[in-house]
N, C-alpha and C positions, 0 to 999 in steps of 0.2 A: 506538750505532747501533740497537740491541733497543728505546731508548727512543723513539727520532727513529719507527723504525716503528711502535712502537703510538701514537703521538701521529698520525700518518696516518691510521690504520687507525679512531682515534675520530674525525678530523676528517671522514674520509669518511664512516662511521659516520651520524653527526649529519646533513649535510649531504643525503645521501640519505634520513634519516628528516625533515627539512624540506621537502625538495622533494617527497615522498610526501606530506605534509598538503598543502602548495602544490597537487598536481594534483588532490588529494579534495577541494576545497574548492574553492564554487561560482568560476566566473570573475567573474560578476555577481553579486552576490548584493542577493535583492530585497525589500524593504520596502515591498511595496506590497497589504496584504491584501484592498483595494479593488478591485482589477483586477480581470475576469475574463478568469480563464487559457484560453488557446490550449488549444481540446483538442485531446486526444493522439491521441485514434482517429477515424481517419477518417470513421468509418459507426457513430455512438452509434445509429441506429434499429436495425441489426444486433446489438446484443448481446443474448444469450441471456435470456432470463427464465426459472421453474423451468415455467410453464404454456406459456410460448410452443413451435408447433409449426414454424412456416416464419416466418422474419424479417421486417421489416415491409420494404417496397425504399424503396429511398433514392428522391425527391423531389427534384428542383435545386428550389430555390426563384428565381423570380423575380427579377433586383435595381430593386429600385424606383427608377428615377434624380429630380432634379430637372428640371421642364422649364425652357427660358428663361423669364426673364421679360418682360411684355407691353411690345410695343412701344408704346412714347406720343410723342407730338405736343409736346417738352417740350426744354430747355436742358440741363435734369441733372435728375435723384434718385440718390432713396438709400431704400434702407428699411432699417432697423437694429435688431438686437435689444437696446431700450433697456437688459436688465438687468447684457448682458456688452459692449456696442458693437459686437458685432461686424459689419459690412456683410453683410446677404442677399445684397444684388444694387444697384447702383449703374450711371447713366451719365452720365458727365463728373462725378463725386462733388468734384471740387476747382476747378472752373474758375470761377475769382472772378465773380460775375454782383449787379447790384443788387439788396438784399436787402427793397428797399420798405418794408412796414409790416411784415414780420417782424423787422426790427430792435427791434420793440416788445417781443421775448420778453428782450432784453435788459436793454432800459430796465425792465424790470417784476423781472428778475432782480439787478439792482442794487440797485432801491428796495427788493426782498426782504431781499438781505445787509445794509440800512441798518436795516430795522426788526428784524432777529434780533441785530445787534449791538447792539442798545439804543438809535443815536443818532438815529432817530426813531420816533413810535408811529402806529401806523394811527387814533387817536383827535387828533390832531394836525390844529392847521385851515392850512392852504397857504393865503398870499396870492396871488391873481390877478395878474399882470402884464400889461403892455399887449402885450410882445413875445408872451405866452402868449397872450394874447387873440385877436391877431390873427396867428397861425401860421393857414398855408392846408392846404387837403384836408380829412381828416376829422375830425372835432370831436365834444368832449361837448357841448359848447356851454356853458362856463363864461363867469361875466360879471367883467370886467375890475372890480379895486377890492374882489371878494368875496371871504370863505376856505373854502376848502373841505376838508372831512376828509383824509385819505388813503384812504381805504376807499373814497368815494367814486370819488377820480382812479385809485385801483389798477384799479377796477374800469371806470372810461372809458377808460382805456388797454387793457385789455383783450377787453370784450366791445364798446365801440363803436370803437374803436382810433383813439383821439380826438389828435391832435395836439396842440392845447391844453393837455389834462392833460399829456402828453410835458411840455413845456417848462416847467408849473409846477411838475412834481415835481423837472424836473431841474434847478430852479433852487434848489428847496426843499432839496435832498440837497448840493448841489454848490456852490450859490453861481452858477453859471452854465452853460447848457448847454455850454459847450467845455469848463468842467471836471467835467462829466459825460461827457462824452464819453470825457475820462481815464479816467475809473472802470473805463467800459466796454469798454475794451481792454484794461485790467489786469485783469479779469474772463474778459476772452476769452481772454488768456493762461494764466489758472490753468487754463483746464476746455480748452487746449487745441488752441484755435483759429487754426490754425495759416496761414491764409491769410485773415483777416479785419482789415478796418480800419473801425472809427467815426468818424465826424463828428458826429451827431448825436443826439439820441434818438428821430428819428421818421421816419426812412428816406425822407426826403424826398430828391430825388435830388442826388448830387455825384459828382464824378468820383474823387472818392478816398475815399467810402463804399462796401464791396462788401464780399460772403462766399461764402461756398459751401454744397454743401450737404451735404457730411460735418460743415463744421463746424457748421453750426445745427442735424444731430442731435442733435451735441455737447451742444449749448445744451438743444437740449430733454432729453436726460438729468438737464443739472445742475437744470432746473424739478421736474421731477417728483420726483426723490427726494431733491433737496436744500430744498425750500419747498412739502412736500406740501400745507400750512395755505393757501397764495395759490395754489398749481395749482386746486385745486377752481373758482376762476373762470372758467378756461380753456373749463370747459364749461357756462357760465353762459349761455344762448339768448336773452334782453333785460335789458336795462337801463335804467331811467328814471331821467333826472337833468333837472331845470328842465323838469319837465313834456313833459318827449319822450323818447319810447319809441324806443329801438332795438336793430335784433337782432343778434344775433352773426352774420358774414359766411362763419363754417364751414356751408356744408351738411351737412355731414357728420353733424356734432350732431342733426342732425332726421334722417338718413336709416339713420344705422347705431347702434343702442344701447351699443354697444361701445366707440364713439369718443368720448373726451374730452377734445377739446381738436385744435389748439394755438391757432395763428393764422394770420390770410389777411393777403396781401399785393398791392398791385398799383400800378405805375406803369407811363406809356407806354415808359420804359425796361427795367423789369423783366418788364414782362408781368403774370400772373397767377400768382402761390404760393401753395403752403399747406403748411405744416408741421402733420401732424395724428397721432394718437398714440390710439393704442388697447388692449385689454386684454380676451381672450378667455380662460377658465381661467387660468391660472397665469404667462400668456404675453404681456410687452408689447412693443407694436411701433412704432418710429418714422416715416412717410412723411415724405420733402421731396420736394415739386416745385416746381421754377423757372422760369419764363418758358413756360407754357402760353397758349394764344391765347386762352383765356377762361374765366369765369368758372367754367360748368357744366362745360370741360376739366380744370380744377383738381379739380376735386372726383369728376371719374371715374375720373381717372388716379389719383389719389390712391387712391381704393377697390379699383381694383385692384391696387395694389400690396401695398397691408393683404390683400388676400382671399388674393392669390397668396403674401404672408411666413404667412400662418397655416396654410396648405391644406400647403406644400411644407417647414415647418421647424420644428425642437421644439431648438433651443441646450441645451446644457448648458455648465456649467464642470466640465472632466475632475480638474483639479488646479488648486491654487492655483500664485502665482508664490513663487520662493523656498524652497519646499517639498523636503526630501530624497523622493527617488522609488528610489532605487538607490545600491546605491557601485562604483566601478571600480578597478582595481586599478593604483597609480601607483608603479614603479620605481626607485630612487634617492630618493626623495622623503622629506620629514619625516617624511609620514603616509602609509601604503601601502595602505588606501582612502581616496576621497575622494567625496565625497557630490556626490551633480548633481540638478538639475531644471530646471525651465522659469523662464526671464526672466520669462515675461509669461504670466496665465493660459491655459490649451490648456480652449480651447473646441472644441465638437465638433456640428455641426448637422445633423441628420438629416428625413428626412419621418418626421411624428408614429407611436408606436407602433414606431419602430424603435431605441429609443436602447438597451436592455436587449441588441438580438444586436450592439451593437457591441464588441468586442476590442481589447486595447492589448498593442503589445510595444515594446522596446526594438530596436533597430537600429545599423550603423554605427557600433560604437561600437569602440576601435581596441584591440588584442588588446595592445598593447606600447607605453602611456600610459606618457612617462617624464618626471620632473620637471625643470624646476621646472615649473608648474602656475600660470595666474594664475585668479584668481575671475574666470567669465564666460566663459573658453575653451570654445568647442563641443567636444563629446566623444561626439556623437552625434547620436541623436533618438528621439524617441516619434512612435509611429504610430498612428493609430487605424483600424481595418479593417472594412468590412463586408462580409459575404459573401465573403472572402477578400481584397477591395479596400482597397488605401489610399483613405482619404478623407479623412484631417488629417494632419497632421505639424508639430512643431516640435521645436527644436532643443533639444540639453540640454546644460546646459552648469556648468562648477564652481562649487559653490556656497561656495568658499573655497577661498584661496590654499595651493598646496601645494611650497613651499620645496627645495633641494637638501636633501638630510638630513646626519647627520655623518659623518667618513669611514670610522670601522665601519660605520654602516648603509649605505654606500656599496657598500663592497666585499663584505660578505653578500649585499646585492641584486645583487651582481654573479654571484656565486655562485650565484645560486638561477636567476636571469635567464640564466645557458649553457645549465644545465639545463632549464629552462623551454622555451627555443628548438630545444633537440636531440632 
């Protein structure tokens, strides 16, 4: 009996000097030396200095909001921050509309991935065909029976947005433009494109050609940083080919030095587009606009939309995706922390000059996490604050599977877990 009680008297022993670490020991404990911490005193201008005689008063500062952005005359846009995708500001950002001759960012985005995978060269002469020849609208004005470089047609698809060339290159890649056309869907699949269908290479109009204009920010992402060597044409102002000069249909090119690129679009179905793309300090920014009533509408609308993503927004990427940011403490479990972060990067956009006062905590996150645990389960969120304000949040969530444990660690976390709750 003298034994059975000192066997008590150490298991309670143990048991209370466990749960004493367990309650010294952070509940979150955080790995994130990049953060800046929440401070702790309310009124940093009030503290003492060795000279200071009356404290400095506290100041509310201002909270700088975002305004709307400008109303326009248009179908949809989007203006997007090329470097994270994330949307500024968007309206009607997914409603399928005919994408005209912006379908040409595709067609040029193809014959890119054909010439980086090696299986054709921009020194490569394209035979003319008759179908190519006589394709209607706009033209480099290639002559049926000739061949012509690729450098050349890259460049008539581009800055003259030559239908022509469309159909010789997509016969030159493809073998025929419907199986071109394949290409370009499986293309739009990879980068995303999640409400878009091709028919063609030259956005000549069909009832089952259409996109939108999240997705061809999309697109204009994958030009610019994916075939930086063939973007540089985008902002290319004329081009001569068989003796006739013509100029690129981007206003924008001549009217804002910042702007480089993308491309104009326009049929009686589509209206007037322009996907156009700019780059002010360190800061690149997507415009789409769709179905504007005309030409010089394109190109206002479009500027203010650039003036308004640069004037009102500085992105960052807070954290990558996959990334350990914290561990939580999980009960029963194999493993009794389990590390979390963010699915998808936490981006964070603020008006310029303000990204340095902005704060990040943790939140919601559940005081009595008990396994089993699958990789992916939300278990919280990150917040990001300014001025005392939420202004981002996403979700955080396990960044691997955390299993029932064995039935000792079962029954000690049982043990620690009454204590813990009482």
């Amino acid at each position: 009996m003298a034994n059975l009680t000192r066997l008590s008297v150490i298991f309670a022993s143990l048991t209370l000097s466990a749960i004493a670490q367990a309650d010294n020991a952070p509940a979150v404990p955080v790995n994130t030396p990049h953060i800046a911490a929440l401070a702790n005193n309310p009124n940093p201008s009030a503290i003492a200095t060795p000279d200071a005689k009356v404290a400095a008063p506290k100041i509310a500062m201002p909270v700088v909001t975002v305004p709307p952005p400008p109303a326009l005359d248009v179908k949809s846009y989007v203006i997007m921050d090329a470097a994270t995708g994330k949307i500024l500001a968007a309206y009607n950002p997914d409603l399928q509309l005919p994408p005209a001759s912006l379908t040409k960012m595709m067609t040029s985005y193809v014959i890119s991935m054909a010439i980086k995978d090696g299986k054709i060269h921009m020194t490569d002469l394209v035979p003319i065909s008759e179908k190519a020849w006589r394709t209607g609208g706009s033209k480099m004005f290639v002559k049926v029976g000739t061949q012509v470089p690729v450098k050349d047609l890259m460049q008539g698809i581009i800055v003259d947005s030559g239908n022509d060339a469309c159909v010789a290159m997509a016969e030159y890649v493809a073998g025929s433009e419907d199986a071109f056309a394949n290409l370009m869907n499986q293309a739009g699949a990879a980068l995303g494109m999640k409400n878009t269908h091709f028919v063609d290479s030259t956005g000549l109009p069909d009832p089952a050609h259409h996109s939108t204009a999240h997705d061809l920010a999309q697109l204009a992402r994958g030009l610019v940083y994916s075939f930086p060597e063939d973007y540089q044409w985008y902002s290319q102002k004329w081009f001569t080919y068989n003796g006739i000069r013509q100029p690129n249909r981007n206003r924008l090119l001549w009217r804002d030095p910042s702007v480089d690129g993308i491309k104009t679009g326009h049929t009686d179905e589509a209206g007037f587009c322009l996907v156009s793309s700019a780059k002010r300090n360190n800061l690149r920014l997507i415009a789409v606009v769709m179905g504007a009533p005309t030409d010089a509408a394109r190109a206002d609308d479009s500027q203010k939309l650039l003036d308004y993503g640069f004037r009102f927004f500085d992105t960052h990427v807070v954290y990558q995706a996959n990334t350990k940011l914290t561990q939580i403490r999980v009960w029963h479990g194999q493993d009794k922390m389990l590390d979390v972060g963010v699915s998808e990067p936490f981006i964070v956009s603020v008006i310029p000059g303000q990204f340095n006062q902005v704060q990040y905590q943790f939140a919601n996150m559940p005081k009595d996490l008990q396994a089993p645990i699958q990789k992916g389960t939300t278990v919280g969120e990150v917040q990001a604050l300014l001025n005392g304000k939420v202004i981002e949040t996403a979700p955080l969530v396990a960044l691997s599977d955390d299993p029932v444990g064995n039935l000792f660690s079962r029954l000690w976390d049982h043990v620690l877990h009454w204590f813990h709750r009482s």
